[in-house]
Legacy VTK file of the C-alpha trace (Angstrom):
# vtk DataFile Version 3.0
C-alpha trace
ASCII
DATASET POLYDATA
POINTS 211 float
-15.736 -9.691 -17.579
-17.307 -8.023 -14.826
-15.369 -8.299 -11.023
-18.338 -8.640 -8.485
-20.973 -6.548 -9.762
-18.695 -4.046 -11.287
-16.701 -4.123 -14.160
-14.551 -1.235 -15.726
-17.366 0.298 -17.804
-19.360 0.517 -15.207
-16.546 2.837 -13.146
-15.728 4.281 -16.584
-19.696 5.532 -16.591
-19.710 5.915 -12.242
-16.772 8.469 -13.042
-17.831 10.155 -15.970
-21.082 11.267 -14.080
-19.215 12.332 -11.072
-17.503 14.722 -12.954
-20.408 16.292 -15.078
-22.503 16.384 -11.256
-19.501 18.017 -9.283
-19.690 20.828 -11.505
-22.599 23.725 -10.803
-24.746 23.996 -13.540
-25.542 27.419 -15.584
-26.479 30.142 -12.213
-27.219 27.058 -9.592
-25.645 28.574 -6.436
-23.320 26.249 -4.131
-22.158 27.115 -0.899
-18.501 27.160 0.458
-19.973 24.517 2.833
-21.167 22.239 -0.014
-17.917 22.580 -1.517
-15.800 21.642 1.743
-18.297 19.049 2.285
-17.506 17.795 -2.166
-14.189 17.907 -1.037
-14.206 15.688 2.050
-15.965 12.863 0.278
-14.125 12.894 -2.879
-11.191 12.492 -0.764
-12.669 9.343 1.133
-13.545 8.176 -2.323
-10.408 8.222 -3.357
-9.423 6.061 -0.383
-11.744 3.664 -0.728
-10.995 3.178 -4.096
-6.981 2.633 -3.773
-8.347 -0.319 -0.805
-10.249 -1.595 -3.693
-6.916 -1.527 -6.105
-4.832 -3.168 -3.972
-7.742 -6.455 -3.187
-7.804 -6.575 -7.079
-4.092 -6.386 -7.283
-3.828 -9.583 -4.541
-6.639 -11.357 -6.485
-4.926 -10.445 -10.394
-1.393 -12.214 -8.009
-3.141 -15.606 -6.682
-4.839 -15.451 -10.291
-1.311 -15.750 -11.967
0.527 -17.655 -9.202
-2.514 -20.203 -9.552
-2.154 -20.494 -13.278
1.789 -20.891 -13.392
1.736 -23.694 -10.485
-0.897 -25.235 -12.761
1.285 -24.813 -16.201
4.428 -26.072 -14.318
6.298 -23.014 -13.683
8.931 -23.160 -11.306
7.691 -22.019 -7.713
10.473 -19.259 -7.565
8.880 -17.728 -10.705
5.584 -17.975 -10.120
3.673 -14.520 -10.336
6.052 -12.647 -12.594
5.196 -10.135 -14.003
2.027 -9.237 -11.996
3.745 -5.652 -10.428
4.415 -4.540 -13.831
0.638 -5.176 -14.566
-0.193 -3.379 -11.828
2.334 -0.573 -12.646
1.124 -0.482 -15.865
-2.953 -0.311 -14.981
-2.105 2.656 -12.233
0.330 4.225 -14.812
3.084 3.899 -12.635
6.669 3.106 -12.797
7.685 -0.711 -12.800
9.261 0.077 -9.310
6.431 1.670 -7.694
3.861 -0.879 -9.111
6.255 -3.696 -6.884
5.818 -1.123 -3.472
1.894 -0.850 -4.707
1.396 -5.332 -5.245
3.748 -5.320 -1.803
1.426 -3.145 0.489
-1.709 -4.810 -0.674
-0.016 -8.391 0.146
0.796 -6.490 3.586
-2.844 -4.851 3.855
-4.517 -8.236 3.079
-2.529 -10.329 5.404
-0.887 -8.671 8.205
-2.770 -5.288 8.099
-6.484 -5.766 8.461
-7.184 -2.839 10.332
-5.183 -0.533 8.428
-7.173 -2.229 5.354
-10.415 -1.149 6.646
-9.389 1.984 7.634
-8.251 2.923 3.793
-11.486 1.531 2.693
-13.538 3.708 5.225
-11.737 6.762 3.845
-10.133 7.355 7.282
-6.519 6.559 6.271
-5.099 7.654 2.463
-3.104 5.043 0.467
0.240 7.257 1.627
-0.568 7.024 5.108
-1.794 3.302 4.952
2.125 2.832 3.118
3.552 4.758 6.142
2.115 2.088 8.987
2.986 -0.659 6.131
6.957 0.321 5.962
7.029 1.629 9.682
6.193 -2.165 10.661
7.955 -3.857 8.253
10.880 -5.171 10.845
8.058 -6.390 12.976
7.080 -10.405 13.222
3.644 -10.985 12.423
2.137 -11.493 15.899
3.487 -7.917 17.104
2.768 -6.054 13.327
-0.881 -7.181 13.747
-1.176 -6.068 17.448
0.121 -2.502 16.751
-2.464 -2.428 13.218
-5.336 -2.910 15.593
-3.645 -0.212 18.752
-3.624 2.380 15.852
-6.021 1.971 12.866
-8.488 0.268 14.761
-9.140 2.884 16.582
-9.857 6.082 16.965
-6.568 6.745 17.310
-5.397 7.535 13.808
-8.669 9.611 13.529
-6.399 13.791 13.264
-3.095 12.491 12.776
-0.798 13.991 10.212
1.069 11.942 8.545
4.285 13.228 11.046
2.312 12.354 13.651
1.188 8.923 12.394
5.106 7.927 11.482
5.872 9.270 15.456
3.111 7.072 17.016
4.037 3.822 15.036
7.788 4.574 15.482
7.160 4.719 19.140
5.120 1.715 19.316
7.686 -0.153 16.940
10.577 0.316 19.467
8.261 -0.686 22.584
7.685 -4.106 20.726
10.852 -5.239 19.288
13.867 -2.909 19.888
16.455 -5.070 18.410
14.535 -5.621 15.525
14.215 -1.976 15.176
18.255 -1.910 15.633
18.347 -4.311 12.574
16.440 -2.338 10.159
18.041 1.015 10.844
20.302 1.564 8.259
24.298 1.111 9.217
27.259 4.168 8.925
29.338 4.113 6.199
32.830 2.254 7.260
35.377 4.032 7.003
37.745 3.971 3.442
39.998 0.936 2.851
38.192 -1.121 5.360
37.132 -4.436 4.115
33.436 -4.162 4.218
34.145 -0.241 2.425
34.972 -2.351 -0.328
32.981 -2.936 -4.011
30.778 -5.929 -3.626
32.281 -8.850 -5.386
30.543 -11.090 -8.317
30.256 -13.726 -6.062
28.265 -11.612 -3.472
25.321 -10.046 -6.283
25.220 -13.134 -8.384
21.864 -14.478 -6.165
18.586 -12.239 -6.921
17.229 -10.259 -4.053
13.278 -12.221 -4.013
10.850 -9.464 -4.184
7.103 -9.817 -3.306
LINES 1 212
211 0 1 2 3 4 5 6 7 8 9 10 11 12 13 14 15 16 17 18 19 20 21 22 23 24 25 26 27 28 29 30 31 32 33 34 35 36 37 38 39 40 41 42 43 44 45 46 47 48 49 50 51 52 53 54 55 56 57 58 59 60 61 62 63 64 65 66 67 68 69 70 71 72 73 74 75 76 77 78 79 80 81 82 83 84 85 86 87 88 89 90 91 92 93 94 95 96 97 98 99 100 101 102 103 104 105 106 107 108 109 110 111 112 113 114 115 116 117 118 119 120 121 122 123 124 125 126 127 128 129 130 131 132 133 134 135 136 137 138 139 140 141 142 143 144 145 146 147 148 149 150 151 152 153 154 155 156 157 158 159 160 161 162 163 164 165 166 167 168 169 170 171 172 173 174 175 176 177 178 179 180 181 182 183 184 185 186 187 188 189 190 191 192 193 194 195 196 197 198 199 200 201 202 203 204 205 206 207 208 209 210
């Protein structure tokens, strides 16, 4: 069934074509220039594409979460299963498919600007995961403020990804310093302290809740 005015033969065809026309035929001469140039906009494409894969990946979730609620599944259980779809379509591990269906949640909620940016081809999927983590500690109100300072503008335009991590680092600790302080990770204690100690069953026996 086709999503829009696409469906997957139609990419299937879209990609198959793309590959035949990248490719000089017989003694057609290409420049260096047209090749940079190939290069450049095969690399937005791919961009643009991964914005599209993760607004498919939040509609496949509402999908599912919409048919459970309506089949009487518990609220807490609602949407299983849909990162290991997405895992599985992207041919990635189970794991990764859960960071993948977490920054499109992110991109379609909190991070509009970053959104657009990936879809414009002026951010990569990496990068937009980068701004995604780098905010995570962040309320709402000041994650959306510092999306729009950076990716909705011509600031991101150059950066490496270094750089990128630096600027929303910086802008991270300006906003919220103690929540910054709560995310960064803790020293070990030292041995034979109490908290040193092996986690009890009473203290894993409640799931961590994943998006």
């Amino acid at each position: 069934m086709p999503v829009g005015l696409l469906d997957a033969q139609d990419v299937r065809r879209f990609r198959d074509d793309f590959l035949v026309a990248a490719r000089p035929a017989g003694d057609e001469v290409v420049t260096d220039a047209a090749r940079i140039d190939l290069i450049a906009e095969a690399e937005q494409l791919k961009s643009a594409l991964c914005a599209v894969q993760a607004e498919l990946a939040v509609d496949l979730d509402a999908s599912v979460r919409s048919r459970d609620a309506r089949q009487g599944v518990a609220p807490e259980r609602q949407g299983r299963g849909v990162a290991a779809q997405v895992a599985l379509a992207r041919q990635e591990s189970p794991h990764r498919g859960q960071v993948l269906l977490g920054l499109a949640k992110d991109l379609a909620t909190d991070l509009g600007c970053t959104h657009q940016a990936l879809r414009e081809g002026r951010l990569n999927e990496f990068r937009a995961m980068v701004v995604a983590r780098e905010t995570g500690c962040l309320g709402r109100e000041d994650r959306a403020v510092i999306d729009e300072e950076v990716c909705g503008t011509e600031t991101i335009d150059g950066l490496g990804t270094g750089a990128l991590t630096g600027e929303i680092r910086k802008r991270v600790q300006a906003a919220d310093p103690s929540a910054v302080a709560a995310a960064t990770p803790k020293p070990p204690k030292p041995a034979g302290s109490a908290s040193a100690l092996p986690p009890t069953r009473w203290s894993t026996s409640r799931p961590t809740q994943k998006m």
